[in-house]
C-alpha positions in Angstrom: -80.2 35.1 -34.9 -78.5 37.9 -33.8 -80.1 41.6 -34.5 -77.1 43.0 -36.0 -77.1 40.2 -38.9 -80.8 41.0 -39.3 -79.9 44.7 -39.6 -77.1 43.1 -42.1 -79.4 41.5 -44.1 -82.2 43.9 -44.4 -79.7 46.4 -45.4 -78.2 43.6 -48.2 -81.6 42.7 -49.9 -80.5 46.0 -52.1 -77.1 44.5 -53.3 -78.9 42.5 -56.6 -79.8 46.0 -57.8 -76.5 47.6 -57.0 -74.1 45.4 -58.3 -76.3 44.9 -61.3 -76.1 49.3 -61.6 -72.2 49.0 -60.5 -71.9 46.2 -63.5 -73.7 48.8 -66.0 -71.4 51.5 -64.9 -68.3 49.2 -65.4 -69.5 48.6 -68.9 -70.0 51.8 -70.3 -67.3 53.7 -68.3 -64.6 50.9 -70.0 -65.2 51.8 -73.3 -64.0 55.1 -72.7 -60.3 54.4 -73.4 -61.0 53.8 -76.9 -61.2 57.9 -76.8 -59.1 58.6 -74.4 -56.1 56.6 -76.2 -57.0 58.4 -79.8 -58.0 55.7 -81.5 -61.4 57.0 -82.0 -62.2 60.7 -81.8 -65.3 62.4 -80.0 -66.2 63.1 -83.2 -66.9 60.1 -84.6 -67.9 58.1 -81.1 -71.1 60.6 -81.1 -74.2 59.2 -82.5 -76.8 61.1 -84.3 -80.1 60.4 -81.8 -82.5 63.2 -82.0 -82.9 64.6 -78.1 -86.6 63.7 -77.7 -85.7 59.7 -78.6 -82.7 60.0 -76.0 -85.2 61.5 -73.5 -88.1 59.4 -74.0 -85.8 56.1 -73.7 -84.3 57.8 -70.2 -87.9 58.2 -69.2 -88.9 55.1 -69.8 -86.2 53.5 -68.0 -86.3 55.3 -65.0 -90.2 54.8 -64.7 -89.3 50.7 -65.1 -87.0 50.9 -62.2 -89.3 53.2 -60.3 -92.2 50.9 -60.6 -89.5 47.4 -59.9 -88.0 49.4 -57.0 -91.7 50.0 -55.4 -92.9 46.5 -56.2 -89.9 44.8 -54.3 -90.3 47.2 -51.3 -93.9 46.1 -51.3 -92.8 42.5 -51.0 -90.1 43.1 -48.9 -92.3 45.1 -46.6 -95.1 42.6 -46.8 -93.2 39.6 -45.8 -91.3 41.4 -43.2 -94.6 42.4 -41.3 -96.0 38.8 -42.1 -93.2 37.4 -40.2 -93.1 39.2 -37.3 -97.1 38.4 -36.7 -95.9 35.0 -36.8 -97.9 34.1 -39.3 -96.6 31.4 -42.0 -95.6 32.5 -45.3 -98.2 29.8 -47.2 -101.6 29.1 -45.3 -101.8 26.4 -47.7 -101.2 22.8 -47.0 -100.2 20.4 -49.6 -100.4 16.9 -49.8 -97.4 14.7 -49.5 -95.8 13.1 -52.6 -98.0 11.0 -54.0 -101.4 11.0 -52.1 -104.5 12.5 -53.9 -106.8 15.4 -52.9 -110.1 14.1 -53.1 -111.2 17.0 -50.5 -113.6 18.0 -53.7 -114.9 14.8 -55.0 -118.9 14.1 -54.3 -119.5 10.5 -53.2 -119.6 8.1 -56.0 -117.4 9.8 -58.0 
């Protein structure tokens, strides 16, 4: 495979998360022409959320995607170093379809 795909790719395993952001944007910025073409004023678009609840919930949002954005580094950066040790990704074998694992089993069982 050539390097500069692999830079490609590395650089795309972020693109989930941003086009689900860019989607939330898209959203939220769209229902802005309901004000802008006066069919509903300011006035009446604002809700009545004390500050601390508005906070809290930003907060806890952004420690959500803090702890998702650290986990998937982690995984990202432990499979990456995985793979170039050459080690496989499952050290486990599994039987083919159908055959039994008796590997346990005590003679005359």
């Amino acid at each position: 495979m050539p390097r500069a795909a692999l830079y490609a790719f590395c650089a795309m395993s972020f693109s989930g998360w941003i086009a689900t952001l860019a989607g939330w944007y898209t959203t939220e910025i769209g229902r802005q022409p309901w004000l802008v073409q006066g069919v509903l004023t300011t006035k009446d678009a604002v809700s009545d959320v004390p500050s601390a609840m508005v906070l809290s919930t930003l907060i806890g949002y952004l420690v959500v995607y803090a702890v998702l954005i650290v986990a998937y580094i982690g995984v990202i950066t432990y499979l990456a170093r995985k793979a170039t040790r050459g080690e496989p990704f499952s050290s486990r074998t599994y039987p083919r379809r159908g055959e039994a694992v008796a590997s346990n089993l005590q003679p005359g069982e």
